[in-house]
Structure formats: structure tokens, C-alpha cells
N, CA, C and O of each residue as an XYZ file, in Angstrom:
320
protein
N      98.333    117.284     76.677
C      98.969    118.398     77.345
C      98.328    118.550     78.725
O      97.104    118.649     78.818
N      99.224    118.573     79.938
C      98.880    118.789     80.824
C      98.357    120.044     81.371
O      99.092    121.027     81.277
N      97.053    120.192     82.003
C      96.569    121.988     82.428
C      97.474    121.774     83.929
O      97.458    120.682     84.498
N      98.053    122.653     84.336
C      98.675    123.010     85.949
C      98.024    124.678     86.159
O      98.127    125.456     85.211
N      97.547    125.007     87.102
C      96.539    125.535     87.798
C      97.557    126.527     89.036
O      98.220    125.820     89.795
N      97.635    127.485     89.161
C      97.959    127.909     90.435
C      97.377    129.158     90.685
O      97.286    130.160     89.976
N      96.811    128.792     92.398
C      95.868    129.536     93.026
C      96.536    130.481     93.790
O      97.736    130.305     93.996
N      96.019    131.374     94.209
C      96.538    132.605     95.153
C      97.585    132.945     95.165
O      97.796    133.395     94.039
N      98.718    133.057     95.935
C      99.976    133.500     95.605
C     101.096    132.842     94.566
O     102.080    133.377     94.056
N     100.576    131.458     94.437
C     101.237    130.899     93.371
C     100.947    131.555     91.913
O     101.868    131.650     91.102
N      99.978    131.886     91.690
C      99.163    132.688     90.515
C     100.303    133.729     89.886
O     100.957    133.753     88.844
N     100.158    134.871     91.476
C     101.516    135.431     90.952
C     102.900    135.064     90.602
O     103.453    135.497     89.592
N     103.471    134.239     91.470
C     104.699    134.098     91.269
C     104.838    133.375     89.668
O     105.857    133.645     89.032
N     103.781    132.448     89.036
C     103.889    132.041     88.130
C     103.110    133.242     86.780
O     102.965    132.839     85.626
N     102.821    134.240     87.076
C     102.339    135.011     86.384
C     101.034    134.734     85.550
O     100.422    135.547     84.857
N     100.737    133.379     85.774
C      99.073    133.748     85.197
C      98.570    132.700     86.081
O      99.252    132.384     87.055
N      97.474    132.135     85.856
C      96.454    131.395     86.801
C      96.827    129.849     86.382
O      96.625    128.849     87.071
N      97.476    129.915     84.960
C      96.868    128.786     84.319
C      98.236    128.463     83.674
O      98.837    129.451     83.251
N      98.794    127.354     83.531
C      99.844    126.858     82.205
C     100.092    125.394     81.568
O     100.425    124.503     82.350
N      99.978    125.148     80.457
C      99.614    124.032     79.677
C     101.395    123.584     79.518
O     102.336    124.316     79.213
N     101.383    122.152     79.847
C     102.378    122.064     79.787
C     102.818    120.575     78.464
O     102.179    119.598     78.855
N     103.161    120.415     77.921
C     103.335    119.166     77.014
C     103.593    117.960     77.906
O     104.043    118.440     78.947
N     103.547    116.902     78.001
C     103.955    115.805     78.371
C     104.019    114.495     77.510
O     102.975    114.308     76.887
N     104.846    113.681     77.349
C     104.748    112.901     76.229
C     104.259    111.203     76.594
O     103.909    110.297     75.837
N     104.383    111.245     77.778
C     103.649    110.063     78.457
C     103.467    110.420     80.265
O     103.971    111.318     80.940
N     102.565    109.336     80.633
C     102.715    109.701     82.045
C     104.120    109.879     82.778
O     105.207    109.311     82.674
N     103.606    110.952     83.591
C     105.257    111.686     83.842
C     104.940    112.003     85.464
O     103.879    112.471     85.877
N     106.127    111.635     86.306
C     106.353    111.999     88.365
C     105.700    113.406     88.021
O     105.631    114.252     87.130
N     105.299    113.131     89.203
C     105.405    114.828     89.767
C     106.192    115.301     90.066
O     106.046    116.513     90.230
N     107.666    114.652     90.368
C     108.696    115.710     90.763
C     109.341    115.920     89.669
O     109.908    117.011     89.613
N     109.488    114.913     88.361
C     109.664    115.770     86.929
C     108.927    116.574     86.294
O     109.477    117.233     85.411
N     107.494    116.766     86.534
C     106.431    118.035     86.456
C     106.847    118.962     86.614
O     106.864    119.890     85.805
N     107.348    118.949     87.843
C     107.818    120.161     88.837
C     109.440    121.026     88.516
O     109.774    122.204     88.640
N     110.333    119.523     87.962
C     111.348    120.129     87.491
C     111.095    121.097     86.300
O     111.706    122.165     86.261
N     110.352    120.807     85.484
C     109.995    121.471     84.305
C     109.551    123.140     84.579
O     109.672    124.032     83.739
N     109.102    123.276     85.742
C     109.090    124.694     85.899
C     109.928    125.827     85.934
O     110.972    125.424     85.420
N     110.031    126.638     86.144
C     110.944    127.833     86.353
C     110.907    127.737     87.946
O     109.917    127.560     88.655
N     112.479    127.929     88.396
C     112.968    127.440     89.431
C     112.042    128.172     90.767
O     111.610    127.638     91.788
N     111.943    129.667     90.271
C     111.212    130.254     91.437
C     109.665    129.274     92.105
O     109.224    128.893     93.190
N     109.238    129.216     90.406
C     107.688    128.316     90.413
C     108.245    127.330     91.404
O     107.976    127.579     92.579
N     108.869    126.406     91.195
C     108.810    124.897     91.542
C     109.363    125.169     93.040
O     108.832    124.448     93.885
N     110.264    126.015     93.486
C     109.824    125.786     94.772
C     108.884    126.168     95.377
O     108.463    125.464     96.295
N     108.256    127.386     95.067
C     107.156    127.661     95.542
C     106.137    126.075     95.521
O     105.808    125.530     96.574
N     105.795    125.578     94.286
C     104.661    124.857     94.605
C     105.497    123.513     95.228
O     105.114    122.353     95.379
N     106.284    123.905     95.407
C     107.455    122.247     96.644
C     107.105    122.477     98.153
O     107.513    121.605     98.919
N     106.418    123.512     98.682
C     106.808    124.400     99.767
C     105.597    123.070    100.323
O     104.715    122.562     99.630
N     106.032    122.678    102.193
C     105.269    121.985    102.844
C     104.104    121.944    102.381
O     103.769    121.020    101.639
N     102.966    123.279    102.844
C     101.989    123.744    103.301
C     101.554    123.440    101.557
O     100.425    122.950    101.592
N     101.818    123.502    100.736
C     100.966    123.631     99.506
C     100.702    122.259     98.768
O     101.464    121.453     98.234
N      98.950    122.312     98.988
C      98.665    121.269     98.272
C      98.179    120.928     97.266
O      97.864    121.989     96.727
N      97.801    119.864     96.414
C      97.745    119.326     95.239
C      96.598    118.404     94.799
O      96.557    117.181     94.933
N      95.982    118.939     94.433
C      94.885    118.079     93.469
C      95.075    117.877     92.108
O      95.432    118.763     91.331
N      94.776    116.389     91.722
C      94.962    116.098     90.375
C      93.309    115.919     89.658
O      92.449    115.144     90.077
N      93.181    116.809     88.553
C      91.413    116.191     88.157
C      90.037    116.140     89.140
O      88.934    115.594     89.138
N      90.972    117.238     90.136
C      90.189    117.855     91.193
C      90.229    117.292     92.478
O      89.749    117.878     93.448
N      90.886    115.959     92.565
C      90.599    115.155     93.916
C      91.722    115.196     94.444
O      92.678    114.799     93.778
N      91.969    115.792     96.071
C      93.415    116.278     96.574
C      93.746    114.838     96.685
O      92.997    113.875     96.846
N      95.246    114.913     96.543
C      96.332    113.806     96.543
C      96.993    113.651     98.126
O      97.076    114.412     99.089
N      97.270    112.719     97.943
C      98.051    112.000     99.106
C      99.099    111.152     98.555
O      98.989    110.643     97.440
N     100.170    110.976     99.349
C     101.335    110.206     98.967
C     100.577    108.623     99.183
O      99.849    108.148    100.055
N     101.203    108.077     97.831
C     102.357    108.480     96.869
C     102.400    109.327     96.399
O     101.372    110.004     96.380
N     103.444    109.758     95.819
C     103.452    110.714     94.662
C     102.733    110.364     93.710
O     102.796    109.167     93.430
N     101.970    111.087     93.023
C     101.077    111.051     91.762
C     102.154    111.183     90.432
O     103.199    111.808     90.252
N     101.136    110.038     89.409
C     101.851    110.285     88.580
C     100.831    111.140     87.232
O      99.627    110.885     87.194
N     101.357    111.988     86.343
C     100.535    112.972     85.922
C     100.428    112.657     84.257
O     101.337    112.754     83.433
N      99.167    112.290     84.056
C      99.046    111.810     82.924
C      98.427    112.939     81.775
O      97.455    113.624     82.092
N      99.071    113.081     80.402
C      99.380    113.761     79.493
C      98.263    114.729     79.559
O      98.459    115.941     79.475
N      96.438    113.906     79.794
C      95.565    115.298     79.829
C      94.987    115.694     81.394
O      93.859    116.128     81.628
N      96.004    115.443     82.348
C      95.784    115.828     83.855
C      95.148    117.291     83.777
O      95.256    118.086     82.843
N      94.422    117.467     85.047
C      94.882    118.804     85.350
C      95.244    118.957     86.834
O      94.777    118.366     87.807
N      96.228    119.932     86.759
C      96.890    119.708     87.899
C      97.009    121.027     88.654
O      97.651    121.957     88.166
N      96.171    121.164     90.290
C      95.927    122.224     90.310
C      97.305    122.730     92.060
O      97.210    121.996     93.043
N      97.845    123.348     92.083
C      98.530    123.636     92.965
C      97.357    124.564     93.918
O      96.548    125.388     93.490
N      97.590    124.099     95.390
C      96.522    124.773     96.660
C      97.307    125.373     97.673
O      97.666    124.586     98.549
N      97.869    127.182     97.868
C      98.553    126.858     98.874
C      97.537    126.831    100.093
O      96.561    126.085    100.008
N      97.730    127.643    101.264
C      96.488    127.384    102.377
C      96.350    128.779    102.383
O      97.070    129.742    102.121
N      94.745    128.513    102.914
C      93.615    129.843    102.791
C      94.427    130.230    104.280
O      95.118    129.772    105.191
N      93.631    131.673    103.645
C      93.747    132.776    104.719
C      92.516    133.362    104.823
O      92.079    133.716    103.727
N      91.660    133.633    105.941
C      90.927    134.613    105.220
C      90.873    135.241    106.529
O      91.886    135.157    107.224
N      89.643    135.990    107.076
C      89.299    136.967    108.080
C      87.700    137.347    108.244
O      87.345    138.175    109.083
């Protein structure tokens, strides 16, 4: 089962921090992504938001997400 992770405003829109998702073999990230609830998945589709798999940020290619990934969505800091 895959862990997917979302930080700061993604947190909310997905309503908790954290969601375990089943996967039955290694699976795209853009079928990851379909699997969400539509609001989720564009949010974590959006340019600016990035992606670490097992902690190490990704770069294209697309990653592919294997059954005990964890997969953490990053959008960009703000701070002051």
C-alpha cells in the first residue's frame, strides 16, 4: 500500500495529512493521481507543486510508484 503525504494547503484540500492508498503493482503517477478525488488531483497536478518519492524530490520522468512508496506531495513555501 502506497503512503501519499500532503503538505500545507494540500493537507487541507485532501482533509488529512496522510492517505494510504492500495496499489496492486507498480503503478504511473498519473494513474496515482487519477485515483484521487478530482479536487485532490488537480491540486497536486498544479505547476508549482512538487514531489518526492521515499523522500528524494523527483524529476522527469515521470516516476513510477511502487506498492510500498511513499509519496509525498510539496507545494512551495511561503514564509515571512
Amino acid at each position: 500500500m502506497a503512503r501519499l503525504l500532503f503538505l500545507g494547503r494540500l493537507e487541507d484540500i485532501a482533509g488529512a495529512a496522510e492517505m494510504h492508498l492500495p496499489l496492486p503493482a507498480p503503478t504511473p503517477l498519473a494513474e496515482v493521481i487519477a485515483r484521487l478525488p478530482d479536487d485532490l488531483a488537480a491540486a497536486v497536478s498544479a505547476p508549482r507543486i512538487r514531489l518526492a518519492v521515499n523522500g528524494v524530490l523527483c524529476v522527469f520522468p515521470e516516476p513510477i510508484i511502487a506498492v510500498a512508496d511513499e509519496l509525498a506531495f510539496l507545494p512551495p513555501v511561503s514564509g515571512g
